[in-house]
C-alpha positions in Angstrom: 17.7 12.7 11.8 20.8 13.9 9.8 19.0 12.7 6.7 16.1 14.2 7.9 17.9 17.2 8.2 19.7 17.3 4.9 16.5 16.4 3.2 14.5 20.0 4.5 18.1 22.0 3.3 17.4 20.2 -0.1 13.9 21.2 -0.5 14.8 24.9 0.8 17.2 25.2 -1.6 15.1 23.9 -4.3 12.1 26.7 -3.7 14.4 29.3 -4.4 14.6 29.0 -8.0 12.6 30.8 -9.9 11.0 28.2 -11.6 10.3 26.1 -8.1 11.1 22.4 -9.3 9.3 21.6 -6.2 5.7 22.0 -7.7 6.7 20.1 -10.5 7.9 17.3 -8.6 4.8 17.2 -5.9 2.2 15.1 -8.4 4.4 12.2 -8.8 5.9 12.9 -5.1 2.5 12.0 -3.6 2.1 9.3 -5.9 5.2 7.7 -4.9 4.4 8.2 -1.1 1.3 6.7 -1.0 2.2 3.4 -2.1 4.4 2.9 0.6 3.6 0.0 2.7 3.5 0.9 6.3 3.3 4.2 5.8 2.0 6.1 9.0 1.6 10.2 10.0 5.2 10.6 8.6 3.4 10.8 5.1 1.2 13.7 6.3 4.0 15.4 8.0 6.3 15.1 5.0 3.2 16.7 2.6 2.6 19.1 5.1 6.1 20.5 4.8 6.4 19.9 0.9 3.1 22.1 0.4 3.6 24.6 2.6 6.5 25.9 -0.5 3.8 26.3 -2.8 2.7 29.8 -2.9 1.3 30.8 -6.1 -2.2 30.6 -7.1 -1.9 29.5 -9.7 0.4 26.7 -8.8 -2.5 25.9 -5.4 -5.1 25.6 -8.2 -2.8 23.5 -10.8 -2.1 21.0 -7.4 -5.9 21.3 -7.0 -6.7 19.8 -10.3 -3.5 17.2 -10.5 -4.3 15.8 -6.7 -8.1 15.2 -7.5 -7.1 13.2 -10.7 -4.8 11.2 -8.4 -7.1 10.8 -6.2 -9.5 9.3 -8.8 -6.7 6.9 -9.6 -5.9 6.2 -6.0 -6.6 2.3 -5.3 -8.2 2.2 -1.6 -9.5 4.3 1.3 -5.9 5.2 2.6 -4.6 6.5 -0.5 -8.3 8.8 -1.0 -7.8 9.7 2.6 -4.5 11.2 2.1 -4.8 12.7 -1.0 -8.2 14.4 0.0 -5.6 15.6 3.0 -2.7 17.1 0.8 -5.9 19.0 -0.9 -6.7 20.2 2.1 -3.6 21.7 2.6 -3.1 24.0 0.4 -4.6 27.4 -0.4 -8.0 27.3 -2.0 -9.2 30.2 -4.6 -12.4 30.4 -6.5 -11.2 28.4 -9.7 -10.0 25.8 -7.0 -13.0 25.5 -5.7 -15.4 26.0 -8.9 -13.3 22.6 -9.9 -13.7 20.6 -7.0 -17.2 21.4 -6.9 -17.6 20.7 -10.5 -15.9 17.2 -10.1 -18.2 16.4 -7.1 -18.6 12.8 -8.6 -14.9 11.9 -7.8 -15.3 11.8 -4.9 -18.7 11.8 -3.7 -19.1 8.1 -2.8 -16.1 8.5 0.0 -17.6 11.5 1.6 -18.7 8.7 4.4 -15.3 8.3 5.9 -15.1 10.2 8.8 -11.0 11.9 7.3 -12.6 12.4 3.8 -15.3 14.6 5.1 -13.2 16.3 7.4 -10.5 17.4 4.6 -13.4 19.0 3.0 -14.8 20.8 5.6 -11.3 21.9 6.2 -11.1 23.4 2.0 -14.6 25.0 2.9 -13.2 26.6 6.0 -10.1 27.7 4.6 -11.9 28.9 1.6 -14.0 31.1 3.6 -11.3 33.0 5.1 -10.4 34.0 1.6 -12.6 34.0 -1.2 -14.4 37.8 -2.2 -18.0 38.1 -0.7 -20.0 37.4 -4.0 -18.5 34.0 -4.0 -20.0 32.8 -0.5 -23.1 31.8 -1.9 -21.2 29.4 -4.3 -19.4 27.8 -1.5 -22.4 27.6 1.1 -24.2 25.7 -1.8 -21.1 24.0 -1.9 -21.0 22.5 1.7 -24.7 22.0 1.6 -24.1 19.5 -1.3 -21.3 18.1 0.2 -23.0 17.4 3.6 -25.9 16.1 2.2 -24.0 13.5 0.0 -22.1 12.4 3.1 -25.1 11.6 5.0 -26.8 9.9 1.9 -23.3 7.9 1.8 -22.9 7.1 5.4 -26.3 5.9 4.6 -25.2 3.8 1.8 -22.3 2.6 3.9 -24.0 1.3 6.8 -27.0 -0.5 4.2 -23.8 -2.3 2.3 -22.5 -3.5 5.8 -25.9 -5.1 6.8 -26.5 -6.9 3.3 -23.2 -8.2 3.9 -23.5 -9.2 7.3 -27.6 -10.6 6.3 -26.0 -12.5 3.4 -23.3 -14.2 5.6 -26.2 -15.0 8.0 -27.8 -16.4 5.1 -24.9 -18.4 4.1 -24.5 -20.4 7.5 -28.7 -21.1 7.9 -28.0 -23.0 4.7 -24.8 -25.0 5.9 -27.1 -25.7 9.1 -29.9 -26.7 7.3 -27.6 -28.6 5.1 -26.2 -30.9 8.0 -29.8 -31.7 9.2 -31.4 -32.5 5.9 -28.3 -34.8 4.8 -26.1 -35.1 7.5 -24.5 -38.8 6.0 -23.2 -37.2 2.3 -21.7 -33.7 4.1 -18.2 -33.7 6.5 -20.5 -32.7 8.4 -17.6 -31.7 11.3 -16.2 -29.4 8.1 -19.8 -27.7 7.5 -19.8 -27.0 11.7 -16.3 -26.0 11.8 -17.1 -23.3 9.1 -20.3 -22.3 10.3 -18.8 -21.5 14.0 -15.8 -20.1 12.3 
């Protein structure tokens, strides 16, 4: 907890210079983070506080633009699901949100997981609290596309997990059929142990 403690003092410390080191030191921060083994809510709690120092537009839109390239970087699920978070978290203007809808292919394909979609509903929500009238439109088209992609993908998702499970159905008929065509030239306790397995 002392460490814990010491840690926030740093970081308080640090976004009262003028030229906040702390928004320069966020991109890699994340990246760092997320490849943490084992890593649980700590990560969220710890980007939660981090972001919160951020205040500038300009800086939210910058973070906007770095985080989405990580994100296209980003190895797995987990890591998409927490950067796709740390977006979430900060403040969203019209530039931010032209971009993200502009890059719509980075990140279309996750838009199935259940925290993905959620982190972008929360950017749409946030971002109609505070973008000018005229620019509602934008965003309502927006969410439109982004619902619609993450049904198609849900969609896409749930096809991909019956191939898969068809194709391993596919594989053990053959074993079977295997045993009781030729069952002198198989181990054929081998072939049964897999097929059960």
């Amino acid at each position: 907890q002392r460490i814990a403690d010491m840690a926030r003092l740093l970081f308080h410390e640090l976004a009262k210079r003028s030229q906040n080191p702390i928004y320069n030191l966020l991109p890699d921060i994340v990246s760092q983070l997320i490849q943490m083994p084992n890593r649980n809510d700590d990560f969220r709690a710890i980007m939660a506080f981090m972001l919160g120092f951020i205040k500038k537009d300009k800086q939210n839109e910058m973070l906007v633009e770095k985080l989405l390239n990580r994100y296209e970087q980003a190895t797995g699920m987990t890591q998409k699901c927490d950067i796709a978070h740390c977006i979430s978290l900060l403040k969203q203007t019209e530039k931010s949100i032209k971009y993200l809808s502009d890059n719509l292919k980075v990140y279309k394909n996750e838009l199935f997981d259940e925290d993905v979609k959620r982190s972008f509903a929360t950017i749409a929500a946030k971002a109609k609290k505070t973008l000018k009238q005229e620019m509602l439109p934008f965003l309502e088209e927006w969410v439109l596309k982004l619902n619609e992609l993450a049904e198609g993908a849900k969609e896409n998702e749930q096809a991909g997990a019956r191939a898969k499970a068809s194709r391993k159905k596919a594989r053990r008929r053959a074993k079977l059929q295997a045993i009781e065509e030729d069952p002198e030239d198989l181990d054929q306790e081998n072939v049964v142990g897999n097929v059960v397995a």
